[in-house]
N, CA, C and O of each residue as an XYZ file, in Angstrom:
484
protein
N     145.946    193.610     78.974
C     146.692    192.763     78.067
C     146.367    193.170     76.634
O     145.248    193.410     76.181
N     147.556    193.208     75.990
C     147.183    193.509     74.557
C     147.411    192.349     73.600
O     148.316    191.581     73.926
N     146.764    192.092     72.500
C     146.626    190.989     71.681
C     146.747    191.250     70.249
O     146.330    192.342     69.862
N     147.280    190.382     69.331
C     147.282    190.592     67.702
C     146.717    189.404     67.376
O     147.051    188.383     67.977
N     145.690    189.388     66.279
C     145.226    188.065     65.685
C     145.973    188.051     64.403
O     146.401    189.161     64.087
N     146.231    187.117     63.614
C     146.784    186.368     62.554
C     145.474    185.516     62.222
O     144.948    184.610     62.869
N     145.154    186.042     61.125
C     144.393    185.319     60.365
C     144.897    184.282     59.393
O     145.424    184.670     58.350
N     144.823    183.485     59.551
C     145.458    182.393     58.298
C     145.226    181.104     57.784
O     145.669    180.621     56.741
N     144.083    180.324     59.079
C     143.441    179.713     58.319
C     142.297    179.620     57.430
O     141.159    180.068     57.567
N     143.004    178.723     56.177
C     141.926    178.450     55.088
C     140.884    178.735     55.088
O     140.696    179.217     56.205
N     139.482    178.789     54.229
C     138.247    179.085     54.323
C     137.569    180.357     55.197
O     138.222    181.399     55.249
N     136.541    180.302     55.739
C     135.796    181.365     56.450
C     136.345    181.925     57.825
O     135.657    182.798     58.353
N     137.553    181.508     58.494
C     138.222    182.344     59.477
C     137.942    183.235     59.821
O     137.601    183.268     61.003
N     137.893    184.923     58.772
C     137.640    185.976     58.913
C     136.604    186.308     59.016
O     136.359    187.141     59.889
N     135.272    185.679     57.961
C     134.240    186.184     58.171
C     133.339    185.342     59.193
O     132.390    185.942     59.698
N     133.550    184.013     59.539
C     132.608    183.765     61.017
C     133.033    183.769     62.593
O     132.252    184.000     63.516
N     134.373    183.479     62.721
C     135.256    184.121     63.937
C     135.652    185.848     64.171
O     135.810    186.477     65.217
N     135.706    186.149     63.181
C     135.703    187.496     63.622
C     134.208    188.489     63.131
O     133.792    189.604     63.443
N     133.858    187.689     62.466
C     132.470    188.500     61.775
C     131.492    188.091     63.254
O     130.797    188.928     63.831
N     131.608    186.805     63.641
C     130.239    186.464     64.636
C     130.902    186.328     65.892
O     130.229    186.130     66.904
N     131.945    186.398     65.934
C     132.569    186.479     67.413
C     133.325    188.087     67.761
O     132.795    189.001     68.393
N     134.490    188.084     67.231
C     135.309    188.648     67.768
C     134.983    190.093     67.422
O     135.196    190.932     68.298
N     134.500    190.479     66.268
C     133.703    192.029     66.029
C     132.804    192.338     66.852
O     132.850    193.449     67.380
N     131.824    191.478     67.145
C     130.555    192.271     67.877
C     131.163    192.507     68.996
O     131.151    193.714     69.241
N     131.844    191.705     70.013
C     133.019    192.063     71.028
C     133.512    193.042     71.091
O     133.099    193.848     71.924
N     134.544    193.359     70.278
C     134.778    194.627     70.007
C     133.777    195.935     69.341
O     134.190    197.054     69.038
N     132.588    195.509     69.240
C     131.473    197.081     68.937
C     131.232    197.221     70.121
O     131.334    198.369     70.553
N     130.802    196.058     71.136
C     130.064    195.970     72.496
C     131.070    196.428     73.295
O     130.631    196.912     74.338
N     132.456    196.459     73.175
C     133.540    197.054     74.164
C     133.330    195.605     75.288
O     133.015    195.967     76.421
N     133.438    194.350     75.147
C     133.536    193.462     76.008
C     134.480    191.918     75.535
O     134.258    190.757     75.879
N     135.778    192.582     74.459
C     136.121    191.506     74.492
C     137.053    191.463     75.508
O     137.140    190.296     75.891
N     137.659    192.063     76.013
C     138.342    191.460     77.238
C     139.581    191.731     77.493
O     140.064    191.834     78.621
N     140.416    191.916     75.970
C     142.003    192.623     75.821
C     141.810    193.988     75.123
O     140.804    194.683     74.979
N     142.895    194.127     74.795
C     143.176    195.382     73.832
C     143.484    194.749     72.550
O     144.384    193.908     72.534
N     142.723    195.102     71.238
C     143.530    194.261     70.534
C     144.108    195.508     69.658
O     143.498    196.551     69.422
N     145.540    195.136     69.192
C     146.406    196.163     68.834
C     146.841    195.844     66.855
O     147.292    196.719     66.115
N     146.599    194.706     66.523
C     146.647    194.648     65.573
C     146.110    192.788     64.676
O     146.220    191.611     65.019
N     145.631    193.408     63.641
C     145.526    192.355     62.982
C     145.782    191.552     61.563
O     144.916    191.877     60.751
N     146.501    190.820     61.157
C     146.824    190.550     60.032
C     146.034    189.494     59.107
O     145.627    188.507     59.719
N     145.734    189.551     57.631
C     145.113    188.455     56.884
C     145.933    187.832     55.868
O     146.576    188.469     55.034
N     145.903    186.813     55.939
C     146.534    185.826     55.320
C     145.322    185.477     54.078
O     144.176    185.892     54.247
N     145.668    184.732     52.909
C     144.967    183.778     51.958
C     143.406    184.696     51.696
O     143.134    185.887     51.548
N     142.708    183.564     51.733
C     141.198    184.082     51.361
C     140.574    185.354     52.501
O     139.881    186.319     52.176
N     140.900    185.119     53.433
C     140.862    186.017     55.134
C     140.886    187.895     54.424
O     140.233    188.887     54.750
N     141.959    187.677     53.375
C     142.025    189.193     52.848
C     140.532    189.584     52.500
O     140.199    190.759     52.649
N     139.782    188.818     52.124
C     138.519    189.272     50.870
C     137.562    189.952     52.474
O     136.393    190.293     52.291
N     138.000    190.050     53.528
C     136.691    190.354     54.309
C     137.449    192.019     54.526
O     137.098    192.789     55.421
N     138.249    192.248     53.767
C     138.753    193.701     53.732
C     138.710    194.672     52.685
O     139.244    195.771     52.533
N     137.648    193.717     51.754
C     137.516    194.804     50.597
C     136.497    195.859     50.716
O     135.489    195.679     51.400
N     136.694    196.821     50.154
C     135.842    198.012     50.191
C     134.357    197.714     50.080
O     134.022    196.997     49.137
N     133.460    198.139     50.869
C     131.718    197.377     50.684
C     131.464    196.394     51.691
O     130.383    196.458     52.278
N     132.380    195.384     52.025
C     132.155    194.378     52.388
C     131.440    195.093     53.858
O     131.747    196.200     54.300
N     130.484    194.204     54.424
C     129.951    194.838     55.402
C     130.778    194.568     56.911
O     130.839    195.253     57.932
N     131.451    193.078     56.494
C     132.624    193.211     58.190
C     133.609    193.625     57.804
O     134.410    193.702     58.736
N     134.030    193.969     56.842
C     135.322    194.846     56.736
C     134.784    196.252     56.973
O     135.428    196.945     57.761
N     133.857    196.698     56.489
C     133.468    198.145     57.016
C     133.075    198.607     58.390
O     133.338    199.742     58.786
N     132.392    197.639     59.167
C     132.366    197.895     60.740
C     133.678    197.470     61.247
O     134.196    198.140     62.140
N     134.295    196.396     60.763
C     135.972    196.502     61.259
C     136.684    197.645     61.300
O     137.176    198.150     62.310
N     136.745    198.121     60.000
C     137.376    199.606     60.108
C     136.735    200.487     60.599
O     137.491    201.431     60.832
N     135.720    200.697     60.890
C     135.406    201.710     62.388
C     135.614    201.668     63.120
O     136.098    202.602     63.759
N     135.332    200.254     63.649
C     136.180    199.732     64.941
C     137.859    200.293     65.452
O     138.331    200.809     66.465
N     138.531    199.720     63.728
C     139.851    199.892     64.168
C     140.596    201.537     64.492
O     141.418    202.083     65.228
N     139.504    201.867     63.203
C     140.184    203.294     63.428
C     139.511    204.527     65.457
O     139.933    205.518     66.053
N     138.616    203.751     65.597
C     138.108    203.554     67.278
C     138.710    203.707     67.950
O     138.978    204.623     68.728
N     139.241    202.189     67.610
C     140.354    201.616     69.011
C     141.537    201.365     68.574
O     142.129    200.318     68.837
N     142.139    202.556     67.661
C     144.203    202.140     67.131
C     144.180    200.456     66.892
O     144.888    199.776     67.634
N     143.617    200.002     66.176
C     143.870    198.998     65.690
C     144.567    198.600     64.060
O     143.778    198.674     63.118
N     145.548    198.323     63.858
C     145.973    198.134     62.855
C     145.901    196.909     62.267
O     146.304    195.893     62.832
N     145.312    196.923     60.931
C     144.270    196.139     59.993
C     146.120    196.304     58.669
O     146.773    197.264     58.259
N     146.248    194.475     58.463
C     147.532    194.991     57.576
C     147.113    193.358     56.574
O     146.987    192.377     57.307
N     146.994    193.197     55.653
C     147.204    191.920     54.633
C     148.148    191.642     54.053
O     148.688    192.500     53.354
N     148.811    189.998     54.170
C     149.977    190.015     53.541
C     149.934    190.549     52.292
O     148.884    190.529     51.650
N     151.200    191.149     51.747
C     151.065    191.591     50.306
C     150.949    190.655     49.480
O     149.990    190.698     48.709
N     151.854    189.592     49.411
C     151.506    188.518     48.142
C     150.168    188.057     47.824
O     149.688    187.929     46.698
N     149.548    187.790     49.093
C     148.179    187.200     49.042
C     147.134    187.857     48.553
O     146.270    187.364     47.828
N     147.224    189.801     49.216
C     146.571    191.079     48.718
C     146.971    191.092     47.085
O     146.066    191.479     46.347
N     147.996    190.780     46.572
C     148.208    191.360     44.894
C     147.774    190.163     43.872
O     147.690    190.266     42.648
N     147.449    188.701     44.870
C     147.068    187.779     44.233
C     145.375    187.699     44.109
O     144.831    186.985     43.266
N     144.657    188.504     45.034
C     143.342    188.700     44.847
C     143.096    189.880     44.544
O     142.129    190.494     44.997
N     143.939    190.359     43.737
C     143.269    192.034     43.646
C     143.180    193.168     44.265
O     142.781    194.244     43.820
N     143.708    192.806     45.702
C     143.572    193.859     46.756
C     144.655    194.089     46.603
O     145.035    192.921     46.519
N     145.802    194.833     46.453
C     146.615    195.489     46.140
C     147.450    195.657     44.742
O     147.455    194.811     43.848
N     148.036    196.695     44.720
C     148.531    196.451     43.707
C     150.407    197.172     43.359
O     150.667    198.173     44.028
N     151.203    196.820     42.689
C     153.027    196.952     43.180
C     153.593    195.451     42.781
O     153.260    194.551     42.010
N     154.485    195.660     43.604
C     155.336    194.362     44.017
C     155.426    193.792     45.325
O     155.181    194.714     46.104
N     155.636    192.823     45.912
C     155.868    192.119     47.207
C     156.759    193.385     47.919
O     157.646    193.880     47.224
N     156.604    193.760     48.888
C     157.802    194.712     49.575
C     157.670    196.066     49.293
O     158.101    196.962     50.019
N     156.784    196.300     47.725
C     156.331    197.443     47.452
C     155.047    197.692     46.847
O     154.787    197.834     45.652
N     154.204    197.728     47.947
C     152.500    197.628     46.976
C     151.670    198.392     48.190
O     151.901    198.274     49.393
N     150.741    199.127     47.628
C     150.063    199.085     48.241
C     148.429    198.939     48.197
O     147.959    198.989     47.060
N     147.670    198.798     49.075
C     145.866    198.300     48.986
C     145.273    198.999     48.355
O     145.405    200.222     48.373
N     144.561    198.427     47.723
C     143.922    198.650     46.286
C     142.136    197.913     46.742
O     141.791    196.746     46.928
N     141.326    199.255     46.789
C     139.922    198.739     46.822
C     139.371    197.878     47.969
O     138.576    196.939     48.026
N     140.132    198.591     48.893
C     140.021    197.622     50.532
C     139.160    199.342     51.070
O     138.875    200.404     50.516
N     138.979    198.490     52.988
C     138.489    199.570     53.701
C     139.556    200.870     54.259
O     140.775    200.865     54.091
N     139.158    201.420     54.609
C     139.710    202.981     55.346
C     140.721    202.534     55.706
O     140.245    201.542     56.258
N     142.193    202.403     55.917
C     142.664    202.642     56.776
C     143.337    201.027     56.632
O     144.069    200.746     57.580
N     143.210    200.105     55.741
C     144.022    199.097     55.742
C     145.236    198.923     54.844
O     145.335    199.192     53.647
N     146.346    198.296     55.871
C     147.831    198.309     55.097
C     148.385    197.011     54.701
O     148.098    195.956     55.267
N     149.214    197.127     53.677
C     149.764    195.834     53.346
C     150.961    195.695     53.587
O     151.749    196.639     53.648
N     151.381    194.011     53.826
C     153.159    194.063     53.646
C     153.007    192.796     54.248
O     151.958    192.164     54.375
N     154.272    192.442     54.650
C     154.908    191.274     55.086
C     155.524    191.395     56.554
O     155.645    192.560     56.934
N     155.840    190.636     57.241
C     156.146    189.999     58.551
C     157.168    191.027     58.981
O     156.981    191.199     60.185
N     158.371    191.950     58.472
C     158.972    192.700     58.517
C     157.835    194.148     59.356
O     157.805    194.572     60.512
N     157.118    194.495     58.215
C     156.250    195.361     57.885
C     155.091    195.447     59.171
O     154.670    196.454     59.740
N     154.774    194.128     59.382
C     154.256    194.111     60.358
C     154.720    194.060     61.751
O     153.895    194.136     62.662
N     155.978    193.937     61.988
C     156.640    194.175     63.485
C     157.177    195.612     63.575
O     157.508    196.183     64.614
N     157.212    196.120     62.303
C     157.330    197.421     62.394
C     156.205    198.723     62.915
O     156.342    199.820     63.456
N     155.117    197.946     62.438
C     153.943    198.888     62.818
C     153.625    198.190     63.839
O     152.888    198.994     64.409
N     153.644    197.199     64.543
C     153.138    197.519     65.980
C     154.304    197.394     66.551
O     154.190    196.539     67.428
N     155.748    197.952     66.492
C     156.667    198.259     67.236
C     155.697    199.239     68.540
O     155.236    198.689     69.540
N     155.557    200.595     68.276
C     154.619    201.232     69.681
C     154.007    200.647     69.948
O     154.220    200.517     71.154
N     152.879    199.793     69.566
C     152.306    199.234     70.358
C     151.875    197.737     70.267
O     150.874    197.276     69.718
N     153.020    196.990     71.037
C     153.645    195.887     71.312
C     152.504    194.899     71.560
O     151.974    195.231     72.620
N     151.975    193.963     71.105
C     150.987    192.840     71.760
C     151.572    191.643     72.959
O     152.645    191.040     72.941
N     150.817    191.587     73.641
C     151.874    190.753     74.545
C     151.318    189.409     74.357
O     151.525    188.618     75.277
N     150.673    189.013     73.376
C     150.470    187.664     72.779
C     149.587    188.272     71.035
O     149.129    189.333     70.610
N     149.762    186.749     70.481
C     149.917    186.725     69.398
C     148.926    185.891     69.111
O     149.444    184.838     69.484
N     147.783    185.576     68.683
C     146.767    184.503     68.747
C     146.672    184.091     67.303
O     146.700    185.059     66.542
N     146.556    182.805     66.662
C     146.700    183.074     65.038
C     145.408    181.879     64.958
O     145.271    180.855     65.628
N     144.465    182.494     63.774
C     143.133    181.939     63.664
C     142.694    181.442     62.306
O     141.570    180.960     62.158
């Protein structure tokens, strides 16, 4: 089974559900699906900036296991992590290998590889 998380709720989402759960899972190779992609919403972006220490084992991870790491753009150009326009920007001072855009943008890149659920956190 393959899976996409949506990051989007408020506060620490990113960094204690996926920092103390769902990453070490995926270093240990025992979470259980495939996960094929993941998106950040709001504050959730800041665990993708360049340095950060779970955004940097994330992106090993992802680039690992084809995982695609994408932040909405509005939210990315409103904290600094990107920089353009909505529809045209791209990440600015994030990890390896992370993309920005919107809901379009994102069914586009995991068109190949399809999640067969959608989990949003």
């Amino acid at each position: 089974m393959r899976v996409a998380y949506i990051f989007t709720t408020s506060g620490h989402t990113a960094s204690y559900k996926l920092g103390k759960m769902i990453l070490p899972q995926l270093e240990e190779g025992r979470h259980g699906v495939e996960v094929v992609g993941m998106m950040f919403f709001d504050d959730n972006n800041y665990v993708l900036r360049a340095g950060d220490p779970i955004g940097e084992r994330l992106a090993k991870v992802a680039r690992e296991q084809n995982i695609l790491l994408m932040m909405c753009d509005q939210c990315a150009i409103e904290r600094g992590l990107a920089k353009g326009a909505p529809g045209e920007c791209e990440p600015m001072g994030t990890v390896r290998g992370t993309q920005v855009g919107c809901f379009p943008d994102l069914y586009a890149a995991l068109a190949g590889n399809m999640p067969d659920h959608i989990i949003t956190l």
